[in-house]
C-alpha positions, -999 to 999 in steps of 0.1 A, spaced: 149 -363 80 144 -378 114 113 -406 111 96 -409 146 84 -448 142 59 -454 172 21 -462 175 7 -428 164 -33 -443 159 -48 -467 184 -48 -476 221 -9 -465 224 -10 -433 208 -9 -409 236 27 -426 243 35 -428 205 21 -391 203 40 -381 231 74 -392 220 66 -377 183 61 -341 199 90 -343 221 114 -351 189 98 -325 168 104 -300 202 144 -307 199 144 -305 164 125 -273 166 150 -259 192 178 -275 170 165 -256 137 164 -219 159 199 -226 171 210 -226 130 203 -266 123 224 -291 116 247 -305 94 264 -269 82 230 -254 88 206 -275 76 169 -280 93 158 -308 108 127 -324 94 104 -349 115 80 -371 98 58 -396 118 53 -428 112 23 -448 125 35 -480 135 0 -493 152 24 -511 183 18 -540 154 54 -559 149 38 -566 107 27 -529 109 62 -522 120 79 -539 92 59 -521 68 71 -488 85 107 -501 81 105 -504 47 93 -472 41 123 -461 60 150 -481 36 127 -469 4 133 -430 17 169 -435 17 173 -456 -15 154 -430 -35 182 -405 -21 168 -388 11 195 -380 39 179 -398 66 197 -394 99 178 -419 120 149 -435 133 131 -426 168 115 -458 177 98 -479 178 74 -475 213 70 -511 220 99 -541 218 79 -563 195 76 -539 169 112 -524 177 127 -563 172 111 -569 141 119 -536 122 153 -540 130 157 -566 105 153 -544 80 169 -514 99 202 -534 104 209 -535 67 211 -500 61 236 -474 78 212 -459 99 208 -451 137 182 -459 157 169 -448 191 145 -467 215 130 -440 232 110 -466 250 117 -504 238 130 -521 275 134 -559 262 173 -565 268 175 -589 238 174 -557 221 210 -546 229 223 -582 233 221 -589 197 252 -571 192 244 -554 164 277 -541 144 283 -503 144 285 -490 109 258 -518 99 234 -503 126 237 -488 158 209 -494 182 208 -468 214 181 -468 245 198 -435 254 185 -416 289 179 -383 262 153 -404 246 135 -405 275 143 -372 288 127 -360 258 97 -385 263 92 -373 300 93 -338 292 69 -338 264 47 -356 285 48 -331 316 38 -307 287 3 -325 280 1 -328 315 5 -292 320 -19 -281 287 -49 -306 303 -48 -291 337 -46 -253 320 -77 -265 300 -93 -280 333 -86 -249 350 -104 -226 319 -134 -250 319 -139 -248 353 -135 -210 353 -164 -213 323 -186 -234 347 -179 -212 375 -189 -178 355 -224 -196 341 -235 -203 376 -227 -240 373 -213 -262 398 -180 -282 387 -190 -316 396 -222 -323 374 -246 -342 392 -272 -359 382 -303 -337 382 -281 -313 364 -277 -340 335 -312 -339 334 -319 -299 333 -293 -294 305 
């Protein structure tokens, strides 16, 4: 299990969103390639954080209760923002988990210094690879689905700028 921790709901879900689909793409391409692990599949589960440092904590938790009930949890994409990233590490640190920042800048992050084995904390250039390219994806998929709707427009005799009389006539 890989949890993806960032704001998933709210005004920062489209970044949240984004780096969720870009994990689940590598694990899906990591799953056809024969998994993990001796051949087991990687799972992704989201985990809405609301870009709320309390909301983050919560999230955290969730984490540490997964892998106290037993689930093989190998690490924690997140969180978006550095707030929520700083707080959740408190409980992150405690357990033997790995955790990426796909996006978290705040340097006070990495200076903490936190101990390998009692958590490793990475802002890797991959995270954000991964991030970028999801997000040239959605840019991709809304200019496809600009392109249909004008084609639509186009084939009903409609202009593609709406003006206002044509508000009116509709």
């Amino acid at each position: 299990m890989i949890y993806v921790a960032a704001p998933l709901s709210g005004d920062q879900a489209d970044g949240g969103q984004s780096v969720l689909g870009g994990v689940r793409k590598r694990a899906d391409e990591a799953n056809r390639a024969g998994g993990v692990l001796g051949g087991k599949k990687v799972v992704v589960r989201g985990l809405d954080d609301q870009a709320d440092e309390d909301v983050a904590v919560e999230v955290a938790h969730q984490v540490e209760q997964a892998i106290r009930a037993g689930e093989t949890v190998l690490g924690v994409v997140g969180h978006y923002n550095s707030g929520p990233t700083a707080r959740a590490m408190e409980v992150y640190r405690q357990l033997n988990l790995v955790v990426i920042t796909p996006s978290s800048s705040n340097p006070d992050l990495t200076r903490k210094g936190y101990a390998g084995g009692e958590l490793e904390i990475l802002a890797l250039i991959d995270a954000n690879n991964t991030y970028f390219d999801a997000r040239e994806r959605y840019l991709e998929l809304l200019q496809e689905a600009w392109l249909e709707a004008a084609e639509v427009r186009l084939a009903a005799g409609r202009a593609l700028v709406s003006t206002e009389q044509d508000t009116h006539n509709e």
